[in-house]
C-alpha positions as CSV (number, residue, x, y, z in Angstrom):
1,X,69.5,117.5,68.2
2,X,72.8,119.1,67.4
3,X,71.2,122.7,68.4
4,X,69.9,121.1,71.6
5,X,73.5,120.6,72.3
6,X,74.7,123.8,70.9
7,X,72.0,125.7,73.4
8,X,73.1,123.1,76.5
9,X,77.3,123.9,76.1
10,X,76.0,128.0,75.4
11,X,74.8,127.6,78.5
12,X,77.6,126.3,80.4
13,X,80.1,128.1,78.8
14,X,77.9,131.0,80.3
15,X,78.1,129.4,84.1
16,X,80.6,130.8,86.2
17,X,83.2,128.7,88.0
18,X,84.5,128.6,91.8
19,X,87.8,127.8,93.4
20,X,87.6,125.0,95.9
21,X,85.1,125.6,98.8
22,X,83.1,128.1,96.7
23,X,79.8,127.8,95.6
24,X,77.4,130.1,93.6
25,X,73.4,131.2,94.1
26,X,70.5,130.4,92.2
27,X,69.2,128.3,89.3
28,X,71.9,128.7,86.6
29,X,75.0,128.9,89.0
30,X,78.2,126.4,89.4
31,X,78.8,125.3,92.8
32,X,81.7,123.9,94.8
33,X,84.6,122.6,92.8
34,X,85.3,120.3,95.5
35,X,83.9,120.4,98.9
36,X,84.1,117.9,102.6
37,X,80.5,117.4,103.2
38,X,80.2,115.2,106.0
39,X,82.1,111.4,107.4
40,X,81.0,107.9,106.5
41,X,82.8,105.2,108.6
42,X,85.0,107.3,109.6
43,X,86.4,109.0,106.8
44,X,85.8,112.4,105.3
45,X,83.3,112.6,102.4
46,X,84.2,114.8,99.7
47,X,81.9,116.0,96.9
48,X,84.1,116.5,93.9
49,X,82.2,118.4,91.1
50,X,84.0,118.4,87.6
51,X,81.3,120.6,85.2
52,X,80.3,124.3,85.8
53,X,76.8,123.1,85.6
54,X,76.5,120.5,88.3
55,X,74.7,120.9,91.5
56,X,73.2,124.6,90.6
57,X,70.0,123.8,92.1
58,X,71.3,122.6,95.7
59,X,71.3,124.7,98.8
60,X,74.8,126.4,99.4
61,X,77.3,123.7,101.1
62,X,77.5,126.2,103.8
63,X,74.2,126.5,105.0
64,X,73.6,125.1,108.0
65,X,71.0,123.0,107.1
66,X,73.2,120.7,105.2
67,X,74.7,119.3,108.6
68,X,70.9,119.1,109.9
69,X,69.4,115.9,111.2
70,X,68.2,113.2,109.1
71,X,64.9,113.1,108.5
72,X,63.3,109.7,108.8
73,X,59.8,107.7,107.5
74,X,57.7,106.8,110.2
75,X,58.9,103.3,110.3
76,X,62.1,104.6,111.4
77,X,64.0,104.5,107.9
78,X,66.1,107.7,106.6
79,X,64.2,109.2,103.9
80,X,66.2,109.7,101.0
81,X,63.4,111.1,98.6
82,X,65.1,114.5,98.1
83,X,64.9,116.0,95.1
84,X,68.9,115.9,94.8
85,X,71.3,116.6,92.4
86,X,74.4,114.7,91.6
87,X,75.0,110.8,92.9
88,X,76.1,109.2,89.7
89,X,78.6,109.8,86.7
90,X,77.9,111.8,83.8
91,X,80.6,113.1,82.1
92,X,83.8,110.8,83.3
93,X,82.6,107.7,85.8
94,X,86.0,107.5,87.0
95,X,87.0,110.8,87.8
96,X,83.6,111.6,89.3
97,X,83.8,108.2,91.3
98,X,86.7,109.5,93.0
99,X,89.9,107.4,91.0
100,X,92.5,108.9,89.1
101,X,92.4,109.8,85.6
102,X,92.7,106.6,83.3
103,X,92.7,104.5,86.3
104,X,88.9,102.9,85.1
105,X,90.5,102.8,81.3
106,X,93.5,100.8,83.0
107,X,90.7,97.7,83.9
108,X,89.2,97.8,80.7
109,X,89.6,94.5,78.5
110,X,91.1,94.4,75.4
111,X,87.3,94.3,73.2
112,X,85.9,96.8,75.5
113,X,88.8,99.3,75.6
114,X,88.6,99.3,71.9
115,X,85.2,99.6,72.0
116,X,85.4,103.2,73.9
117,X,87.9,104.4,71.7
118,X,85.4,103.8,68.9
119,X,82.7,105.3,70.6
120,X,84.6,108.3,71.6
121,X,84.7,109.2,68.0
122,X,81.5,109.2,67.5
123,X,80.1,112.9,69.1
124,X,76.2,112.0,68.3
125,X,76.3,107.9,68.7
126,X,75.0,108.2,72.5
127,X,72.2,106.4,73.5
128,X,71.0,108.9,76.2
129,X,70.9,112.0,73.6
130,X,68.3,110.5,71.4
131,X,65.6,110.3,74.5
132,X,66.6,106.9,75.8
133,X,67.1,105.9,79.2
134,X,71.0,106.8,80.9
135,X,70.5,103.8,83.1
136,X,72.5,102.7,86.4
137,X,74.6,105.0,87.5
138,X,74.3,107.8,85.5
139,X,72.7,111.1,86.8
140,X,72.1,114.2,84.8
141,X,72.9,117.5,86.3
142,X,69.4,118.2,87.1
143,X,66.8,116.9,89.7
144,X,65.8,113.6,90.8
145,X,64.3,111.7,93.3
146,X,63.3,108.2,95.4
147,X,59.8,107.7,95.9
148,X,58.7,105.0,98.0
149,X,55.8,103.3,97.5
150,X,54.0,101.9,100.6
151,X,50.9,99.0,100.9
152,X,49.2,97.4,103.6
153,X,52.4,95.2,103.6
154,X,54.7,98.1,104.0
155,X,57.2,99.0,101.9
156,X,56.8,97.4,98.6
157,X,58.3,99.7,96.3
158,X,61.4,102.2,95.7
159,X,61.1,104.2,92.4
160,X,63.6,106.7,91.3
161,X,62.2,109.4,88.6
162,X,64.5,112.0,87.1
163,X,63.9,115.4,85.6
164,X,64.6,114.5,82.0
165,X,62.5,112.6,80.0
166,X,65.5,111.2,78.3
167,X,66.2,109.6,81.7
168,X,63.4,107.1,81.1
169,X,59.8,107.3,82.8
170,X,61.4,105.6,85.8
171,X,63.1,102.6,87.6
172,X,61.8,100.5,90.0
173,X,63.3,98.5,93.3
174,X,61.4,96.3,94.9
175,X,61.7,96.1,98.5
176,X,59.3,92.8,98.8
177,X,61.6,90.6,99.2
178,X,61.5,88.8,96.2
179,X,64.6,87.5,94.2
180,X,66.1,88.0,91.2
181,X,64.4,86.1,88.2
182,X,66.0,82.8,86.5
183,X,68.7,84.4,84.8
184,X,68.4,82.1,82.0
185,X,64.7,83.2,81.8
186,X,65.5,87.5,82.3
187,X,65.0,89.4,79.2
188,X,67.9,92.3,79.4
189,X,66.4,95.9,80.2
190,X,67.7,99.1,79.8
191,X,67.2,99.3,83.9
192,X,68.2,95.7,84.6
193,X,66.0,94.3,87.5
194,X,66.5,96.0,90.8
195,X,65.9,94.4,94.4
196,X,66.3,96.4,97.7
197,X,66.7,96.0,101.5
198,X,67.7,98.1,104.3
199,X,71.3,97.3,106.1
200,X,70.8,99.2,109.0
201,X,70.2,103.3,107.5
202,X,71.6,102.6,104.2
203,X,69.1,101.2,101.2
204,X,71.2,98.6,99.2
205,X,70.1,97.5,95.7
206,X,71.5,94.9,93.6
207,X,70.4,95.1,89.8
208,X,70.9,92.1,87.5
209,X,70.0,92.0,83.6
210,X,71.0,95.0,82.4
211,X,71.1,95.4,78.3
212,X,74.7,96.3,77.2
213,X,73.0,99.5,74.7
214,X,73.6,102.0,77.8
215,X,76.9,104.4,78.3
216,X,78.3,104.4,81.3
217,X,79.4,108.2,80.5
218,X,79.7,110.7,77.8
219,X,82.9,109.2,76.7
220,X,81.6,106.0,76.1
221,X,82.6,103.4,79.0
222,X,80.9,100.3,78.3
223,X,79.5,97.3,79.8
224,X,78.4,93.7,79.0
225,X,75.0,92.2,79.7
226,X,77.3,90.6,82.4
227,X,77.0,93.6,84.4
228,X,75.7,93.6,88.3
229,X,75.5,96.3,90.1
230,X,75.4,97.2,93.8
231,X,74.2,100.3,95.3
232,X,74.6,101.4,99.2
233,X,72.7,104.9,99.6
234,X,73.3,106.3,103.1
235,X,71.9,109.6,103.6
236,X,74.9,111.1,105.8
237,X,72.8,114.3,107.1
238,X,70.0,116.1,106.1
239,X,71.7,117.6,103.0
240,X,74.2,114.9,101.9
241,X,73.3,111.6,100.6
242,X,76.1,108.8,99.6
243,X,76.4,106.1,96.6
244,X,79.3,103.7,97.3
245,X,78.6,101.9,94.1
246,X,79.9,98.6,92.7
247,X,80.2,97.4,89.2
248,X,80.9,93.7,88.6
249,X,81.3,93.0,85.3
250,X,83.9,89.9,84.0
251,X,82.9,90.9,79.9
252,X,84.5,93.9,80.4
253,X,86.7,94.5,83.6
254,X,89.1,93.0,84.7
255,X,88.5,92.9,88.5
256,X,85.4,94.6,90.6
257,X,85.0,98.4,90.7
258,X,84.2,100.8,93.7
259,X,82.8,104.2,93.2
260,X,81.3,107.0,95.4
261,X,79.1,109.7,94.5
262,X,77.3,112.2,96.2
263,X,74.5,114.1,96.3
264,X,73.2,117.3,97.6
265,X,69.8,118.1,98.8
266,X,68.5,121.1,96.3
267,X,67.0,124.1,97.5
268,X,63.2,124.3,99.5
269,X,60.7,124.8,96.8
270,X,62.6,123.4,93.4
271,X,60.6,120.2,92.4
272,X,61.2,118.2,89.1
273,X,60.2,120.1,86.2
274,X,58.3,118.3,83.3
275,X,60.5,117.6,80.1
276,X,59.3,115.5,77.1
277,X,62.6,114.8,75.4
278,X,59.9,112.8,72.4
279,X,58.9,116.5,72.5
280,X,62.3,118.4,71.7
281,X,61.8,119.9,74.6
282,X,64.3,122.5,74.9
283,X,66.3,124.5,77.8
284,X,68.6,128.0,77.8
285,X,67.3,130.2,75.2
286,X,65.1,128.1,72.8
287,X,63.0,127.1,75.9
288,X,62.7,130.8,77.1
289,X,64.9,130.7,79.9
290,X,67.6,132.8,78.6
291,X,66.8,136.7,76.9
292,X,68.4,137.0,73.1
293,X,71.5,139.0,73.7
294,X,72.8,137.3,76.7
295,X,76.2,137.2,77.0
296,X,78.3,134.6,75.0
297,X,75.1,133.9,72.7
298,X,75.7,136.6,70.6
299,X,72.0,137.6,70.0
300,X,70.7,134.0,70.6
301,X,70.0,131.7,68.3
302,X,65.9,131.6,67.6
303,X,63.7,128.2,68.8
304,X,64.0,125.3,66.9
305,X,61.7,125.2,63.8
306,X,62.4,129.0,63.8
C-alpha cells in the first residue's frame, strides 16, 4: 500500500502546473487552476482545481464544445451520464467546496474537531486507501459516471459507478418514488440510502443512513451517522455539470453546510478503465504506464512483488 502511494505522489509531483486560465493536453496533464465555466442563477460558476492531477482527462476549458447545448434523454431530462471528472472533495472539502481555509474546521464540534486532529496523524488510517468505498461526496481524480436505469415504468434507477475499485462497485438512487425507510429500522451503509427526483433540469438526491466509517477528505473531516445529505446536479452546458451540495449533520456541525463542486465532461473516447483495488491494481510505473527512467523517478521503482 505504501508503494501504491509512493508511485501515485511520483506521479504528481511529475504533472505540470498552470497559472489561472491554463490548462494542459492529454492523459497525465494538470488543468486549469481556476477557471469561470458557465452561470447558475445568475452567478458565475467557477471551477477551482487545487491538485496537479485533477481534471487531466477533460476536454480543454476552451473548447467550444464546453459551452455546447445540453444534451437531453428522450423524456426531455438533461443527461448527466458523462463520464466526468471532479464534482466532489477529495483532498480538502472546504477549500474544494468553495469556503475559505479553516472555515469547515471553524463548524466543527468540540468531539469531532478532535477527532480530525487525531485522524490527521494518522497517514495510513483512511478508510478509502484500503479498497473501501469514499462515499458521498467524495470523487477521486479519475472518471465517473450516472447511469440511468429505465423500466416499463420509466425511470427507476440512477446509479453512479467510479473508475476505482476502491470507490465501491456502485451507489444507487432511486427515482420510484419511494421514501426513505423507518429510520429506526435502517441499517447504516457506507452509501446511506439515496432517493431522487427531478426539480425542473436539476436531479436532487437526499441520502439518509449513512455509516460514520467514511472520510469526508484526506485530512480526515468526519461525520456522524446523523448525517443527511442533499445533492442538486444541474448540468449547466454540455461540458459543465454543478453539485450544490448540503451536509446536515447536528453530531458534528454546528449549523448546515453548503458546498459546490464541479465537473467537467472528459474528452470523446475516454471511458472508465477497469481497476480491482482487492487486486493491487496499480497505476504510473508499476502498472506500465510510465517507462523506468522518467523524470523524477529516478530509474523507477520495479512492480510490486518485484
Amino acid at each position: 500500500m505504501r508503494k501504491i502511494l509512493f508511485v501515485t505522489a511520483a506521479i504528481a509531483a511529475l504533472l505540470p502546473s498552470y497559472p489561472s486560465g491554463q490548462q494542459g493536453g492529454g492523459r497525465g496533464q494538470a488543468g486549469p487552476r481556476e477557471v469561470v465555466v458557465g452561470q447558475l442563477a445568475g452567478k458565475p460558476v467557477i471551477q477551482p482545481v487545487t491538485r496537479g492531477v485533477d481534471y487531466r482527462d477533460t476536454i480543454n476549458p476552451n473548447d467550444p464544445a464546453m459551452n455546447g447545448p445540453v444534451p437531453r434523454l428522450p423524456d426531455g431530462h438533461p443527461d448527466l451520464t458523462g463520464p466526468w471528472e471532479g464534482g466532489g472533495s477529495d483532498n480538502d472539502i472546504g477549500v474544494e467546496g468553495g469556503l475559505k481555509p479553516g472555515e469547515m474546521d471553524a463548524l466543527l464540534l468540540p468531539a469531532a474537531r478532535a477527532l480530525k486532529a487525531e485522524r490527521s496523524k494518522a497517514i495510513y488510517g483512511e478508510p478509502y486507501i484500503y479498497c473501501l468505498p469514499m462515499s458521498v461526496p467524495r470523487i477521486n481524480p479519475y472518471p465517473w459516471k450516472f447511469v440511468m436505469g429505465y423500466t416499463a415504468k420509466g425511470l427507476q434507477y440512477v446509479y453512479q459507478l467510479h473508475e476505482t475499485g476502491d470507490a465501491g462497485a456502485h451507489r444507487v438512487i432511486y427515482m420510484d418514488g419511494r421514501p426513505h425507510p423507518n429510520p429506526d429500522t435502517l441499517i447504516p451503509s457506507w452509501w446511506g440510502h439515496s432517493i431522487g427526483r427531478w426539480d425542473g433540469d436539476t436531479l436532487v438526491i437526499d441520502t439518509v443512513g449513512y455509516n460514520d466509517k467514511f472520510w469526508f477528505d484526506a485530512p480526515g473531516t468526519p461525520h456522524s451517522e446523523k448525517l443527511h445529505t442533499i445533492e442538486r446536479w444541474t448540468r449547466i452546458s454540455n461540458g459543465t455539470l454543478v453539485n450544490d451540495f448540503r451536509i446536515e449533520d447536528p453530531g458534528t456541525f454546528t449549523r448546515p453546510v453548503e458546498l459546490r463542486f464541479v465537473a467537467r465532461i472528459v474528452k470523446p473516447g475516454v471511458e472508465l478503465m477497469e481497476y480491482i483495488c482487492a487486486e493491487n491494481n496499480q497505476i504510473g510505473l508499476a502498472g506500465g504506464y510510465l517507462k523506468p527512467g522518467s523524470p523524477g523517478i529516478a530509474g523507477g521503482a520495479p512492480p510490486i512483488g518485484k
